[in-house]
C-alpha positions as CSV (number, residue, x, y, z in Angstrom):
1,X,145.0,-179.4,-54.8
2,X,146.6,-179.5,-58.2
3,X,148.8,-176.5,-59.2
4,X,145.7,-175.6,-62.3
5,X,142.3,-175.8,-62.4
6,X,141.4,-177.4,-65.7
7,X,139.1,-174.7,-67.6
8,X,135.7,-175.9,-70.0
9,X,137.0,-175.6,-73.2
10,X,135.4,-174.4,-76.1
11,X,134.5,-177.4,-77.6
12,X,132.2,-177.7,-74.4
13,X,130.1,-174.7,-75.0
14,X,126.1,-174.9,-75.3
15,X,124.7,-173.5,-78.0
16,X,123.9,-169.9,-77.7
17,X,119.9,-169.3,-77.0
18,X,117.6,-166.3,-77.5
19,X,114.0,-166.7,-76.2
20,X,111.2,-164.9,-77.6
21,X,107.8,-164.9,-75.8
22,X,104.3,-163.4,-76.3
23,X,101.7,-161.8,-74.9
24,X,98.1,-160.7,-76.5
25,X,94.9,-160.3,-76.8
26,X,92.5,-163.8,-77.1
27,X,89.9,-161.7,-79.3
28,X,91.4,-160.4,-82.3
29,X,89.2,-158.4,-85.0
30,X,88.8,-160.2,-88.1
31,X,89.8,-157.3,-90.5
32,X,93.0,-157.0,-87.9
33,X,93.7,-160.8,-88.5
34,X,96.1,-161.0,-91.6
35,X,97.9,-157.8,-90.7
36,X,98.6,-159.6,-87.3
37,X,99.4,-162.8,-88.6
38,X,101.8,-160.9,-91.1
39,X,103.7,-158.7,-88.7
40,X,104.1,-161.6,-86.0
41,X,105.2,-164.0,-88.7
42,X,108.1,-161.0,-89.8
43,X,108.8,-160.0,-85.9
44,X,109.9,-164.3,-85.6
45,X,111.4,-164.4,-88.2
46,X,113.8,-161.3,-88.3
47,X,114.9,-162.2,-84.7
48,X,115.4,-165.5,-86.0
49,X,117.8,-163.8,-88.9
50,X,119.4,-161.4,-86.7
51,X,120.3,-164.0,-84.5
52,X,122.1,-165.9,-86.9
53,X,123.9,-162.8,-88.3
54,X,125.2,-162.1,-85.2
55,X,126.4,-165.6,-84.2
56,X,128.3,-166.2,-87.7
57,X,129.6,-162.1,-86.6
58,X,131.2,-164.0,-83.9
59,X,132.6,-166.8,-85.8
60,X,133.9,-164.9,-88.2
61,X,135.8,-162.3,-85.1
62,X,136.7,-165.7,-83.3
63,X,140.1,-167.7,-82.7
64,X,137.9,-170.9,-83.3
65,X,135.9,-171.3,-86.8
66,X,133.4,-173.8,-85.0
67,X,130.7,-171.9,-83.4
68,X,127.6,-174.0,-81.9
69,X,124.4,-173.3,-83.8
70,X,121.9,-170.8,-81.9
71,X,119.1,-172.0,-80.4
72,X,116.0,-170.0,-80.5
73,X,113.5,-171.0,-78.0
74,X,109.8,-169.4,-77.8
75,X,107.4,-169.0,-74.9
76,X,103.5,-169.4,-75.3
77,X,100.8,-170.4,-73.1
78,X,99.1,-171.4,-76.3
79,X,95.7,-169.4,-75.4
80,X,93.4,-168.7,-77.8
81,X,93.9,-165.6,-80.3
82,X,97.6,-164.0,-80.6
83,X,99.2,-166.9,-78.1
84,X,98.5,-169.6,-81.2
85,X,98.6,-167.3,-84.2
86,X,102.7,-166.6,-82.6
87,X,103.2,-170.2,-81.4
88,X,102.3,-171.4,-85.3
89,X,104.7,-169.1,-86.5
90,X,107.6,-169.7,-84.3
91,X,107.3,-173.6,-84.9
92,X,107.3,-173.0,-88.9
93,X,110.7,-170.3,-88.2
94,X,112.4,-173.8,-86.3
95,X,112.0,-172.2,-83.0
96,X,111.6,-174.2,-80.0
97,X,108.5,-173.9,-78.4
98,X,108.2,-174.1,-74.4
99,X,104.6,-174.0,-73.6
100,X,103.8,-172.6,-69.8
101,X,100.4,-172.9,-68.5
102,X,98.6,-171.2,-65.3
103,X,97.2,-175.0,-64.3
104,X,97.7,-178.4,-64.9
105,X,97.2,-179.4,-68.2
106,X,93.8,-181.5,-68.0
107,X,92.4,-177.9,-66.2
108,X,94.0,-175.6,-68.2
109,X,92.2,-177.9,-71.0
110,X,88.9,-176.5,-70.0
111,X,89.5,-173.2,-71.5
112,X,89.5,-174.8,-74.9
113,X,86.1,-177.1,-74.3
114,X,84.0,-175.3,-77.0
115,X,82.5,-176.2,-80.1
116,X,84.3,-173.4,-82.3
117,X,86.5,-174.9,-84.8
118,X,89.6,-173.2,-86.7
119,X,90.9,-174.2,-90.1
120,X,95.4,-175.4,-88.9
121,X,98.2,-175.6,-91.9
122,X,96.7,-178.2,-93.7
123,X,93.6,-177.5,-94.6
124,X,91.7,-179.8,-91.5
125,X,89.2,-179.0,-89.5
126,X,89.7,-179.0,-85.9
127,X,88.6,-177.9,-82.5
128,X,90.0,-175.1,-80.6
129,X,91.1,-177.9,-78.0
130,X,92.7,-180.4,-80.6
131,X,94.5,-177.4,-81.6
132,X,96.0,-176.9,-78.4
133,X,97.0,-180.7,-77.8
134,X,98.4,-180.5,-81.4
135,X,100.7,-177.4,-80.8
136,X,101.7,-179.1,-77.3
137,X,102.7,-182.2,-78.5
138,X,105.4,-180.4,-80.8
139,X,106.4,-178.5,-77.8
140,X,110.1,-179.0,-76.5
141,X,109.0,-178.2,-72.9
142,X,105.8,-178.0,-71.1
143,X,105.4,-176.6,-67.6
144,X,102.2,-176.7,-65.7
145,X,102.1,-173.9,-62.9
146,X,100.1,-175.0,-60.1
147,X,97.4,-172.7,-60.2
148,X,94.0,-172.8,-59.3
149,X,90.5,-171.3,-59.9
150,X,89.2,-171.1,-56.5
151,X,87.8,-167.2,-56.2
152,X,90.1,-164.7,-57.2
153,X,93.0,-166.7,-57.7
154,X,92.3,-167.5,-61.6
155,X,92.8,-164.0,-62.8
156,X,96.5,-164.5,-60.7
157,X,96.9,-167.8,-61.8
158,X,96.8,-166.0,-65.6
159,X,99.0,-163.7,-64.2
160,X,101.5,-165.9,-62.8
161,X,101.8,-167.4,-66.2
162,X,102.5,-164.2,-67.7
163,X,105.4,-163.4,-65.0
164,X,106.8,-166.7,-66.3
165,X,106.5,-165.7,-69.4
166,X,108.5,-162.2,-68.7
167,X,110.9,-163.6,-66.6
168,X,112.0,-166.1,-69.0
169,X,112.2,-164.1,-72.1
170,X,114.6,-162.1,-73.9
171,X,112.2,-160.5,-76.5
172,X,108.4,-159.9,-75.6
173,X,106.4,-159.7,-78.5
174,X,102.7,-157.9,-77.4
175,X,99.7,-158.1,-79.8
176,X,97.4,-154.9,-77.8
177,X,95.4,-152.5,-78.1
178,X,97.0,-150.1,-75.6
179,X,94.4,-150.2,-73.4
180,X,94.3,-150.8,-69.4
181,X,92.5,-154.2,-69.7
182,X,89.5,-155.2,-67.6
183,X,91.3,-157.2,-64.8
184,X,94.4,-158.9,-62.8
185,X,95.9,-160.9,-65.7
186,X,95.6,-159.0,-68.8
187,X,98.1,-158.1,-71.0
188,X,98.4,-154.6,-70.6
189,X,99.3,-155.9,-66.4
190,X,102.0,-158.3,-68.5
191,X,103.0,-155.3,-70.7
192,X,103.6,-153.5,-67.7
193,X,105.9,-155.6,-66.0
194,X,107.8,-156.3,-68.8
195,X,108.4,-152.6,-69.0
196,X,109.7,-152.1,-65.3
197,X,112.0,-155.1,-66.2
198,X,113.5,-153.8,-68.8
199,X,112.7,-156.1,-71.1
200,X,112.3,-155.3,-74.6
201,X,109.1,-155.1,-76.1
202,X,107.6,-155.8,-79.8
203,X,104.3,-153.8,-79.4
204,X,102.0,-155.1,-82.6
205,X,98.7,-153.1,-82.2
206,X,95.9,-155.5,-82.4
207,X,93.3,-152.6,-83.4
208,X,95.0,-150.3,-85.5
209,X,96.9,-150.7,-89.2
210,X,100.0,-149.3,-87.5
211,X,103.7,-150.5,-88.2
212,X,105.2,-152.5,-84.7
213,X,107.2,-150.3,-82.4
214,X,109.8,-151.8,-80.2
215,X,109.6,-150.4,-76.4
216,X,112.6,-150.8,-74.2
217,X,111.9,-149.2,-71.0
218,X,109.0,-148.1,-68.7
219,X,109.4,-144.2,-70.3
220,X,109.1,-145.8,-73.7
221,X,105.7,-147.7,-72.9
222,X,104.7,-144.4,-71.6
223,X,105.7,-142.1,-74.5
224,X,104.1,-144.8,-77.1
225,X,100.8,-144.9,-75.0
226,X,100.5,-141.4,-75.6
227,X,101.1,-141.7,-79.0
228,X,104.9,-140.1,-79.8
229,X,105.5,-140.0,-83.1
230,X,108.9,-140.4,-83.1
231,X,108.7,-144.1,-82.8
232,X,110.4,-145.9,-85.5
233,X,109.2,-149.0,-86.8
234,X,110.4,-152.1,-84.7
235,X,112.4,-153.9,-87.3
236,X,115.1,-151.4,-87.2
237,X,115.1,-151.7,-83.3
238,X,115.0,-155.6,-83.1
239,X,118.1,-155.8,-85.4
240,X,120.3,-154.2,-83.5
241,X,118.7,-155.3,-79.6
242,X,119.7,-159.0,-80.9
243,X,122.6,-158.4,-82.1
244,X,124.1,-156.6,-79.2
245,X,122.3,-158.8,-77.1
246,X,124.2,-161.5,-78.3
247,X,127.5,-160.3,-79.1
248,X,127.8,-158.7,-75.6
249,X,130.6,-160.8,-74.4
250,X,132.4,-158.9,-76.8
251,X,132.4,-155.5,-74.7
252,X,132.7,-156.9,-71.6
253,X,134.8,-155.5,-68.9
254,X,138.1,-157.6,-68.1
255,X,138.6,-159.6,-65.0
256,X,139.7,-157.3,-62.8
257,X,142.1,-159.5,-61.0
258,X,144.7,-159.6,-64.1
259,X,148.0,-157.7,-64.1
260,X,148.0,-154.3,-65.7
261,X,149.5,-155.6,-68.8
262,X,147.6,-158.5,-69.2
263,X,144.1,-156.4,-68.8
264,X,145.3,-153.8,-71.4
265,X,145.9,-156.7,-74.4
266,X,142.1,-157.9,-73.2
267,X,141.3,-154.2,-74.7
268,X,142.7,-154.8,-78.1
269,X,142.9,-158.5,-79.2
270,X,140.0,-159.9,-80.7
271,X,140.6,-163.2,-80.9
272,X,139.4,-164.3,-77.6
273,X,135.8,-165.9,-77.8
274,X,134.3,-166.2,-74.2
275,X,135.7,-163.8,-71.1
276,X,134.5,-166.8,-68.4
277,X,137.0,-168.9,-70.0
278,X,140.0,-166.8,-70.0
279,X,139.0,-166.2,-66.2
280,X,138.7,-169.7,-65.3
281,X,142.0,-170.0,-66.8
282,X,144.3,-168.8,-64.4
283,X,147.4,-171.3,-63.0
284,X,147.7,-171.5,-59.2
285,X,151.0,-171.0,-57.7
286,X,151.5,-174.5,-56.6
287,X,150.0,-176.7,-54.6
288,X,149.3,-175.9,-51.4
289,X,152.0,-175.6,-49.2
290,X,151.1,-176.9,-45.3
291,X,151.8,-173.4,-44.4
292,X,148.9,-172.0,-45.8
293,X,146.5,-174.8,-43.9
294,X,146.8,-173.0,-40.8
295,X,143.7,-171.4,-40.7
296,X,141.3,-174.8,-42.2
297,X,143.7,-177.0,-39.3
298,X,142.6,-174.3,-37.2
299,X,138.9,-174.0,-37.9
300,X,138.8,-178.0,-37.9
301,X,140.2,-178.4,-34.4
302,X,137.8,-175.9,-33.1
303,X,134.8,-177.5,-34.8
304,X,136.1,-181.1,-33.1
305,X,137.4,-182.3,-36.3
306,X,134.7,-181.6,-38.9
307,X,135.5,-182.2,-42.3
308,X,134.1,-179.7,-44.0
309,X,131.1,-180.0,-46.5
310,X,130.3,-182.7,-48.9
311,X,131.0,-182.1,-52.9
312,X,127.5,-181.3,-55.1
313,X,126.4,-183.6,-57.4
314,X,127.1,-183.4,-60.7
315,X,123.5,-181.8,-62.6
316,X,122.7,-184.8,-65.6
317,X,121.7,-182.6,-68.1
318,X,124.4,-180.9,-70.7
319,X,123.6,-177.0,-69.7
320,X,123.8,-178.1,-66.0
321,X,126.6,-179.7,-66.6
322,X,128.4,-177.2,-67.9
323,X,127.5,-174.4,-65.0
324,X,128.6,-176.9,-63.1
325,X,131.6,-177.1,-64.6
326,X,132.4,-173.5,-63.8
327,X,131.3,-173.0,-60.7
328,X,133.9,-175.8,-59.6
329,X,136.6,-174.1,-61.2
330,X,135.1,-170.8,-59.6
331,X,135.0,-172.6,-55.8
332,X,138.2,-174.3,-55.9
333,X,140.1,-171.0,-56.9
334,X,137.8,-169.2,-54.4
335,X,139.3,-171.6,-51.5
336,X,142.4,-171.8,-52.8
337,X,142.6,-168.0,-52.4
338,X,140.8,-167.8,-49.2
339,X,143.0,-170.5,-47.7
340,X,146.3,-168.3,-48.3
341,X,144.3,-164.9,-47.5
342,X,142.9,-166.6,-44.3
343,X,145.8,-168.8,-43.1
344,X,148.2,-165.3,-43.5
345,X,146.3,-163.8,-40.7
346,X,146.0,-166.8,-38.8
347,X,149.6,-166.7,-38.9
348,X,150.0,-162.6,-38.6
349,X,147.6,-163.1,-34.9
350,X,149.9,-166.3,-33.7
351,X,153.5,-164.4,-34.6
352,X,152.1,-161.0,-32.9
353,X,151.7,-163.2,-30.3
354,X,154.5,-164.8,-30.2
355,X,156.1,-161.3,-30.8
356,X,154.5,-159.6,-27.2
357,X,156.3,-163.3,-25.6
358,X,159.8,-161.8,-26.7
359,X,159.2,-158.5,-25.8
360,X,157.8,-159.6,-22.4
361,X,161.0,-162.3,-22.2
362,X,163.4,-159.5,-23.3
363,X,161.9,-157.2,-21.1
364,X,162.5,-159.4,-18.1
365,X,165.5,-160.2,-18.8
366,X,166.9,-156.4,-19.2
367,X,165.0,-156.0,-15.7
368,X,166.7,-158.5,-14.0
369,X,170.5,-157.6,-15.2
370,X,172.1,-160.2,-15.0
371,X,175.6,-160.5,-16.8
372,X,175.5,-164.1,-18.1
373,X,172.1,-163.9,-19.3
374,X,172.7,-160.8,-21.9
375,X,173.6,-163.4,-24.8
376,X,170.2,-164.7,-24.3
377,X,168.8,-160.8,-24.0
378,X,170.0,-160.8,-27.5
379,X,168.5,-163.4,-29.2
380,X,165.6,-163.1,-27.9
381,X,165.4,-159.1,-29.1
382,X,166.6,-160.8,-32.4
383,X,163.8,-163.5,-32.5
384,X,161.5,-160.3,-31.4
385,X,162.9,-158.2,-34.8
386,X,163.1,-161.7,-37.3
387,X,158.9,-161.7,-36.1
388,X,158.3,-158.2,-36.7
389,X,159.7,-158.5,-40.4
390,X,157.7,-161.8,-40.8
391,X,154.4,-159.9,-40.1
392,X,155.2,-157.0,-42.7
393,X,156.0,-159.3,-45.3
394,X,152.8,-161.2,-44.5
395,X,150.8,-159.0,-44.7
396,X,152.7,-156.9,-47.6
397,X,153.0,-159.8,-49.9
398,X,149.5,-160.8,-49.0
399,X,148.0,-157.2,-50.7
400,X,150.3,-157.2,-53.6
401,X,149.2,-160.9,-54.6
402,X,145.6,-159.9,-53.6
403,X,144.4,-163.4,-52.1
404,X,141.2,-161.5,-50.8
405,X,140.4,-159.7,-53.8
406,X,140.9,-162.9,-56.0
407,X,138.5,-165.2,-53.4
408,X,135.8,-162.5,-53.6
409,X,136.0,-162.6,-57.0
410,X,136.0,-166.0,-57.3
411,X,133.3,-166.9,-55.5
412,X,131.0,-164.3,-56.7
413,X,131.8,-165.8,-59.8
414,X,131.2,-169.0,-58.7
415,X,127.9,-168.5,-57.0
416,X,126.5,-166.8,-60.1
417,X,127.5,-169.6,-62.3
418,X,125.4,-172.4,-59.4
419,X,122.1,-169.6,-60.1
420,X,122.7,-169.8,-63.8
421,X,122.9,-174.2,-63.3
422,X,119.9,-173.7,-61.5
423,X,117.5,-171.2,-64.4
424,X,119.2,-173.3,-67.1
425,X,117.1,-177.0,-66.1
């Protein structure tokens, strides 16, 4: 084991990403249609703005003056009405566009098999389905869900998109008309669960000349439903969700697991750009002494001589890559820690042992009285006292280093950082 655990530097960072997605309405009203496109177009690209604001924020508060270029990433299925109008606008704002849809793509192509035509960016005439393969092909990602349309499971297929959707998104922009919709699927059933997540929502009315509110709870759908007018205009709101959103690292609570002093200067210096770092930073003791083996030597012999589990593959793409990166700092300082917390008590259970054998011996020996044996008495009493003082400091030293504290921690840390490897690909 070597006596550090080498940390991902800076240098190795991905580039910060904020994902925007929508949800809306597939007919829109034709004297709605430019406010729409308007107020969509200004939601994308103030997030956009804000964003970048609050990443050259950073830079500027940072020990480091390179700072990774944000990426802004945006989610639509790509239906027909506020899914395209948004996906046109986040394409021309340099966002990346991930495209989910409820079915495999040459199903999900159905919806679009009509002989309507819409007017794109330059001037062309095309179908509603050349559209779609158009805005797909500049897609970054493209995930068909498996979804069917066997009885009732279209309207859940629709559904299950918009869950994706939600689930993936840090923003939710909704073009609605407030209203409860007219089955599973809708948006106001993808409003809805946004809400109960928690995730912010960009409410664009798609019926009314209204300004966009931004909704941030379940109480704050319900108090807009019903039409409180003290609902500010979203723009306000978006600012300052994004920029805390992204400069959140900032406020974070210190590792626990640092000395008192060392926690306090976390408190006041600013010149520390990412909290994971500093805690993947921490020097081992040493290597590990044989000492503190007893309890894996242990565990092997009972298990016949297993070795143990075999390493995970390193992921080949660069986010994976670097998840994976921490989470083997995270586990090797999670074992290292757990090693010394659990080889202490292995040894605490074989000196209490070993301790009941010289009171037993020395017990014996008093009993039987015997004049030349009293030297012997006396060692063994001593051997008896030299174990007692062993145990206290084991288990003494072990609390004040806090070896079962720091392996918890460790591999919470550790586990969290193989979920994030995994909802990165």
């Amino acid at each position: 084991m070597p006596s550090r655990v080498k940390p991902i530097t800076a240098g190795s960072l991905p580039s910060p990403s904020l994902r925007v997605g929508i949800t809306g309405a597939r007919d829109l009203p034709q004297d709605q249609l430019s406010r729409i496109q308007f107020q969509l177009d200004k939601v994308i690209a103030l997030t956009r703005v804000c964003a970048e604001e609050a990443l050259a924020s950073q830079a500027t508060n940072s020990h480091s003056t390179k700072e990774p270029a944000i990426r802004m990433r945006f989610l639509s299925p790509l239906a027909l009405g506020a899914d395209r109008i948004a996906a046109v606008a986040a394409l021309q704002h340099k966002y990346e566009l991930c495209v989910p849809m409820p079915f495999p793509v040459n199903e999900y192509e159905q919806d679009f098999r009509t002989s309507s035509s819409v007017r794109n960016e330059g001037g062309r005439q095309e179908t509603n389905l050349e559209e779609f393969r158009r805005l797909k092909k500049q897609a970054k990602e493209r995930i068909e869900l498996d979804g069917s349309r066997e009885g009732n499971m279209t309207s859940l297929s629709y559904l299950a998109v918009g869950r994706y959707v939600v689930h993936h998104s840090d923003l939710l922009i909704a073009v609605w008309d407030g209203s409860l919709g007219n089955g599973t699927g809708g948006t106001a059933d993808i409003v809805r669960l946004a809400s109960n997540s928690s995730i912010p929502i960009c409410w664009i009315h798609s019926t009314k000349e209204r300004d966009p509110v931004l909704i941030e709870d379940l109480q704050g759908l319900r108090s807009a439903l019903a039409g409180d007018m003290n609902f500010k205009p979203a723009w306000q709101g978006i600012s300052r969700y994004v920029k805390s959103a992204l400069t959140a690292a900032k406020t974070a609570t210190p590792p626990s697991h640092r000395s008192a002093s060392k926690s306090r200067s976390w408190l006041v210096r600013s010149d520390k750009k990412d909290f994971l770092l500093e805690f993947l930073s921490e020097s081992l003791p040493m290597p590990r002494p044989r000492i503190w083996n007893a309890h894996k030597l242990l565990m092997m012999w009972a298990a016949g001589g297993h070795a143990g589990r075999k390493p995970d593959l390193v992921p080949s793409d660069a986010i994976g890559r670097y998840w994976h990166g921490h989470y083997e700092c995270g586990d090797r300082l999670a074992n290292e820690y757990a090693a010394r917390y659990r080889s202490t008590y292995t040894w605490i259970i074989l000196l209490t042992t070993l301790t009941l054998c010289f009171a037993a011996v020395s017990c014996g020996l008093q009993a039987l009285n015997i004049t030349d044996l009293e030297w012997l008495s006396r060692v063994v009493a001593i051997l008896e006292l030299v174990s007692l003082f062993i145990i206290v400091g084991l288990v003494v030293g072990s609390r004040r280093l806090g070896w079962h504290r720091k392996s918890v921690e460790y591999r919470l840390m550790a586990e969290l950082c193989r979920k994030q490897r995994m909802l990165g690909r």
